[in-house]
C-alpha positions in Angstrom: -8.9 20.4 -14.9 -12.1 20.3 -17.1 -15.4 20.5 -14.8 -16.9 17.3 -17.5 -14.0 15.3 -16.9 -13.8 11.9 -18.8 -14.6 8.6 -16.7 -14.3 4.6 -17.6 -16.8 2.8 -15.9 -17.5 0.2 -18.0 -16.1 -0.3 -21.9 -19.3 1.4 -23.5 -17.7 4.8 -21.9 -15.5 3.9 -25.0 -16.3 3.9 -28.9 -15.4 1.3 -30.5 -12.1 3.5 -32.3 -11.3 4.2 -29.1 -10.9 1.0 -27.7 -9.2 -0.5 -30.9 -6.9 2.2 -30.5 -6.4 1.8 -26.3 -5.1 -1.7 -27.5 -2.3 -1.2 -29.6 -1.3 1.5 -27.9 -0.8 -0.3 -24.9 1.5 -2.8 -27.0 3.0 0.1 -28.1 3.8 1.3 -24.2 4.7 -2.0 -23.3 7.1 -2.3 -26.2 8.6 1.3 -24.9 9.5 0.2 -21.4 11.1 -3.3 -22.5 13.3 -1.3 -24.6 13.9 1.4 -21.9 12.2 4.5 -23.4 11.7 7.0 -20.7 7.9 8.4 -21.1 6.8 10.6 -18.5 3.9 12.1 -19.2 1.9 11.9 -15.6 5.3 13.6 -13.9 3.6 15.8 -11.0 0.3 14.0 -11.2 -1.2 11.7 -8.8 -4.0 8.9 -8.5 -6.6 8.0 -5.5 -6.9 4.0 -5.6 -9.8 3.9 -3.3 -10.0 0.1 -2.2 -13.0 -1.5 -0.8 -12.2 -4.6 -2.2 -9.2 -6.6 -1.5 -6.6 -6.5 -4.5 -3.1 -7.9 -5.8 -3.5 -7.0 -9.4 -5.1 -3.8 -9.7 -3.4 -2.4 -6.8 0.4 -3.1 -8.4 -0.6 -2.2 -12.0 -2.2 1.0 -11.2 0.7 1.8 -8.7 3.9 0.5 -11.0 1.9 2.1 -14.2 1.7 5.5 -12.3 5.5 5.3 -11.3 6.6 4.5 -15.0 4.8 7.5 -15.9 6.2 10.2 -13.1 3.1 10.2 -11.6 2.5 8.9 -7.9 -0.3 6.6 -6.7 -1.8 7.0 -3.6 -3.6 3.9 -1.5 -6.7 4.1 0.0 -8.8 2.0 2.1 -11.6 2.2 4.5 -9.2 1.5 7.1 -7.8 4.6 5.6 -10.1 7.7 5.2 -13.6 8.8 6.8 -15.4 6.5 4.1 -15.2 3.7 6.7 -16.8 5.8 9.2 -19.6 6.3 7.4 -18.1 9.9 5.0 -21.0 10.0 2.0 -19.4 8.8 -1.3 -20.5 12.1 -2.6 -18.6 14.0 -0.3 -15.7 11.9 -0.7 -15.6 12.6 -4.8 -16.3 16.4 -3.8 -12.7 16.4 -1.6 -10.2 13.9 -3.5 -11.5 15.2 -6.5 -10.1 18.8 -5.7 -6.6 17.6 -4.6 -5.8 14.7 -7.6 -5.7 14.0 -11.4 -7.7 11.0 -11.1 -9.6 8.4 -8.9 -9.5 4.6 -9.5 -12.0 3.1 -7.3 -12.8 -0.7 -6.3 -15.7 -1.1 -4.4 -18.9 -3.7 -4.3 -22.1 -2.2 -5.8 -22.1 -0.5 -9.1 -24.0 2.3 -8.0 -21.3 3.8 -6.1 -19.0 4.3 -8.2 -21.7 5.9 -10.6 -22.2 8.0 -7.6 -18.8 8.8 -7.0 -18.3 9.8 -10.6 -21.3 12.2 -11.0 -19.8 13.9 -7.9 -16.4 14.2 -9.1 -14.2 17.0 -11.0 -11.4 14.5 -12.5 -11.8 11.2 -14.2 -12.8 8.3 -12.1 -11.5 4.3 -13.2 -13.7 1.3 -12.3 -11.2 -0.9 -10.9 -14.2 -3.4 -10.2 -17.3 -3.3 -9.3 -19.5 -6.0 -8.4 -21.3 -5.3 -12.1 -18.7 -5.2 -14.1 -14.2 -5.1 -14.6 -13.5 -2.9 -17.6 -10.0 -2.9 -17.3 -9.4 -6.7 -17.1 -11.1 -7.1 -20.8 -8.7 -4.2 -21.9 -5.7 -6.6 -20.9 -7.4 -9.4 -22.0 -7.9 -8.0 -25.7 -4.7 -6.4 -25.5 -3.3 -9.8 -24.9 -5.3 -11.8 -27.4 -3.7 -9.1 -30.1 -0.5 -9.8 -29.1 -0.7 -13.4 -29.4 -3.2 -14.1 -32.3 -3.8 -10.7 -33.8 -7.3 -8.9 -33.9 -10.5 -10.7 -32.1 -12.8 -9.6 -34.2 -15.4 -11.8 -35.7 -13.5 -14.5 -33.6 -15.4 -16.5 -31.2 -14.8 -16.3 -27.5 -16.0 -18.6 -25.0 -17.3 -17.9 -21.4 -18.0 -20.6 -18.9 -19.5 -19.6 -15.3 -21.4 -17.5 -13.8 -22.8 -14.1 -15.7 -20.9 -12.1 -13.6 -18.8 -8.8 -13.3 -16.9 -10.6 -15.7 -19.1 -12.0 -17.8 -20.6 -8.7 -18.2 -17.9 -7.2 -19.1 -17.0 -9.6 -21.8 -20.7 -8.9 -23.3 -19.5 -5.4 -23.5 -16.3 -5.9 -25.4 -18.3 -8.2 -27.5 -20.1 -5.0 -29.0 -16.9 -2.9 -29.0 -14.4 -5.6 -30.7 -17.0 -7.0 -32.9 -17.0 -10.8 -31.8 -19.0 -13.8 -31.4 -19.5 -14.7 -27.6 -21.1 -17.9 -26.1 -21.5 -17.9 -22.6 -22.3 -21.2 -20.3 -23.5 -20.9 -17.0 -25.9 -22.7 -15.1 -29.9 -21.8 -14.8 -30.2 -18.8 -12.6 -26.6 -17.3 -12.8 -27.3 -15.9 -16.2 -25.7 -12.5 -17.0 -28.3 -9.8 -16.3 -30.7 -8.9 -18.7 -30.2 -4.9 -19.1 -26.4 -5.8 -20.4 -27.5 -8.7 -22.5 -30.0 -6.9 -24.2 -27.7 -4.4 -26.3 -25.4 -7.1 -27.3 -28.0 -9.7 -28.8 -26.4 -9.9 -32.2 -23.2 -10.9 -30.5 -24.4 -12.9 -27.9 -25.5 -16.4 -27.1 -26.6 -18.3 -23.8 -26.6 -22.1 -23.4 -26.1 -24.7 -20.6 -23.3 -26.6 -21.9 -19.9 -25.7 -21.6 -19.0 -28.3 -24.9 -21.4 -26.6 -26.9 -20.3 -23.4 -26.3 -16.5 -24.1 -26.6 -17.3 -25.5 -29.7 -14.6 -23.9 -32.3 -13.9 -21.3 -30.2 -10.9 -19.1 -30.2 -10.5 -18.3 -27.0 -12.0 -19.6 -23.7 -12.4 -17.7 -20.5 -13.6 -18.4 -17.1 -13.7 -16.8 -13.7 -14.2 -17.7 -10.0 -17.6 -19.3 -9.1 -17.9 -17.3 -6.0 -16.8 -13.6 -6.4 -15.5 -11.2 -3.3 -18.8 -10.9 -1.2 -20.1 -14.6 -1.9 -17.9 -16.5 0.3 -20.9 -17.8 2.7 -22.0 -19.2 -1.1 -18.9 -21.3 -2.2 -20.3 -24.5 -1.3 -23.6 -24.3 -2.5 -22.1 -22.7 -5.6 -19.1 -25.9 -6.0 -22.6 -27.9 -6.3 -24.5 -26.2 -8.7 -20.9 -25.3 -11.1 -19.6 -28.7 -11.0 -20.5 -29.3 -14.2 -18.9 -25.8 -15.4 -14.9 -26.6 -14.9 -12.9 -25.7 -17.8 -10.7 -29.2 -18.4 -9.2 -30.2 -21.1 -12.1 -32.2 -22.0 -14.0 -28.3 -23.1 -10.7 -27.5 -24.4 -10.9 -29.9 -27.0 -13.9 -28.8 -28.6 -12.1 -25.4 -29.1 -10.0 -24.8 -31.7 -6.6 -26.3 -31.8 -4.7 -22.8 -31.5 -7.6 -22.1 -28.5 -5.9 -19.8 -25.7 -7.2 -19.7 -22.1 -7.5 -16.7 -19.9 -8.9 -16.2 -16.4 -8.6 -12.6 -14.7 -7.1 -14.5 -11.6 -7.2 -15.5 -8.5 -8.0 -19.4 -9.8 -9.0 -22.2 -7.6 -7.4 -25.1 -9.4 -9.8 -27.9 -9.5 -13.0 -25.8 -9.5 -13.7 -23.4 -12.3 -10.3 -24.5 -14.2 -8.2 -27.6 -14.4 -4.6 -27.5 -13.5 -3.5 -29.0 -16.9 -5.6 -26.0 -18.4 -4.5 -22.8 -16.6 -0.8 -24.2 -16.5 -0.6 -26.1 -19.7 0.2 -24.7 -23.2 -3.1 -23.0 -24.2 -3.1 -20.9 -20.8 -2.0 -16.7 -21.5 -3.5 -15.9 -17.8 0.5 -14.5 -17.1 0.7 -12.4 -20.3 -3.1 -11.2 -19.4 -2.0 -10.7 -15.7 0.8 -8.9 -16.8 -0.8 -6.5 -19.3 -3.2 -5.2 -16.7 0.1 -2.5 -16.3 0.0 -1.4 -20.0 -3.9 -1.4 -20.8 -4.0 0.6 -17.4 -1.4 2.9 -18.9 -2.8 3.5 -21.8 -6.1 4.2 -20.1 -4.5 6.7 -17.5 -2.9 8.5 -20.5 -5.9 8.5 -22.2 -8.0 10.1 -19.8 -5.7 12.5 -17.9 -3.5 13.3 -21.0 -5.2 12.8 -24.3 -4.7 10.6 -26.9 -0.9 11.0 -28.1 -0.1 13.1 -30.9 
């Protein structure tokens, strides 16, 4: 295993090629297990899913994706190993690091999986961090291609608060090439370090109308993330404005689709008519966390594929 090892932890770890390319091929892998190729090109290798967050999603992607490949997936919790008892992250990275092919790691502040990373001699995955969700906007572009073909100079809408999320949808903004209006409420703005190197494809406003206005896709998110429960009611209050109804939809285009990373709380950030109606994708997007995740996995253990 290379001692500079390649990591994802957020989507400017990727050109823009790159991530153009991550996309279609995991249509490409998707289309390859629906027609029952056999691809094994992780057989005898294994992945660390450290998880200090709670998951459904990331957890069975990563897991499924490694068993479609040969590989195994191993789960890990602070329930689990010596990093609920206090183990230095650093020290952690040091010893998985020596005995896998790769490390997947969900955890709260950003910092410590930048930690991990610098400490670690194989290729470590942001599976979320409180900053940001790379792999989520690889599945949701991968899922906007397959439905209505490239994003780019398309205009995406975000409505809520500047979050993980949201940050990482600034991001893809820079790598994809598209317009993106985000609307969220005075002091819940994205922060200002990731906003800065995407000016030219950014724009803030208050109004969630304004900003779905001809847009091409909209997108929203939870308005109180893992870690901000003892915030949900002061947060209903000051997002109540910020639900994603049909009312936003129809500013949008009339072929708008609708995504949300999921879970959704019906009735707060998104309407039941919305997220269950005709311009909803949040099952396609859900399920193409396992492909983009492939693709990523093959990427950075394997190479690109000849």
């Amino acid at each position: 295993m290379s001692q500079t090892p390649r990591h994802l932890l957020t989507l400017l770890d990727l050109t823009a090629a790159e991530a153009r390319r991550l996309v279609q091929r995991a249509i490409e892998l998707k289309r390859m297990v629906a027609e029952g190729v056999t691809y094994l090109p992780l057989a005898q290798r294994t992945l660390a899913m450290v998880f200090e967050k709670s998951s459904t999603r990331t957890r069975v992607s990563f897991e499924v994706g490694m068993a479609q490949f040969g590989g195994h997936a191993l789960f890990l919790s602070p329930r689990d190993t010596q990093l609920g008892r206090g183990e230095p992250i650093e020290d952690s990275a040091r010893v998985l690091s020596r005995m896998v092919d790769a490390v997947m790691l969900r955890t709260f502040d950003h910092d410590r999986i930048e930690r991990f990373a610098a400490h670690s001699q194989v290729p470590v995955i942001n599976g979320l961090t409180d900053r940001f969700h790379p792999c989520q906007l690889l599945a949701d572009m991968q899922t906007y291609q397959e439905h209505r073909g490239s994003i780019q100079g398309r205009k995406v809408t975000f409505v809520g608060d500047g979050n993980n999320m949201c940050h990482s949808y600034i991001n893809a903004a820079r790598l994809f090439d598209f317009q993106l209006c985000i609307a969220c409420p005075p002091g819940f703005d994205p922060d200002e370090d990731v906003l800065a190197g995407a000016r030219d494809h950014c724009t803030l406003v208050r109004d969630p109308r304004v900003a779905a206005q001809g847009a091409d896709l909209v997108v929203t998110d939870v308005w109180a993330s893992m870690g901000q429960e003892s915030e949900q009611n002061e947060r209903a209050a000051v997002f109540a404005d910020y639900c994603v109804d049909s009312k936003v939809m129809a500013f949008a285009k009339p072929d708008v689709l609708f995504m949300h990373c999921l879970p959704a709380h019906r009735g707060d950030e998104v309407s039941a008519d919305v997220i269950d109606g005709p311009l909803s994708v949040v099952w396609d997007e859900a399920c193409n966390r396992l492909h983009a995740q492939k693709a990523l996995l093959e990427l950075l253990i394997v190479g690109e594929p000849g």
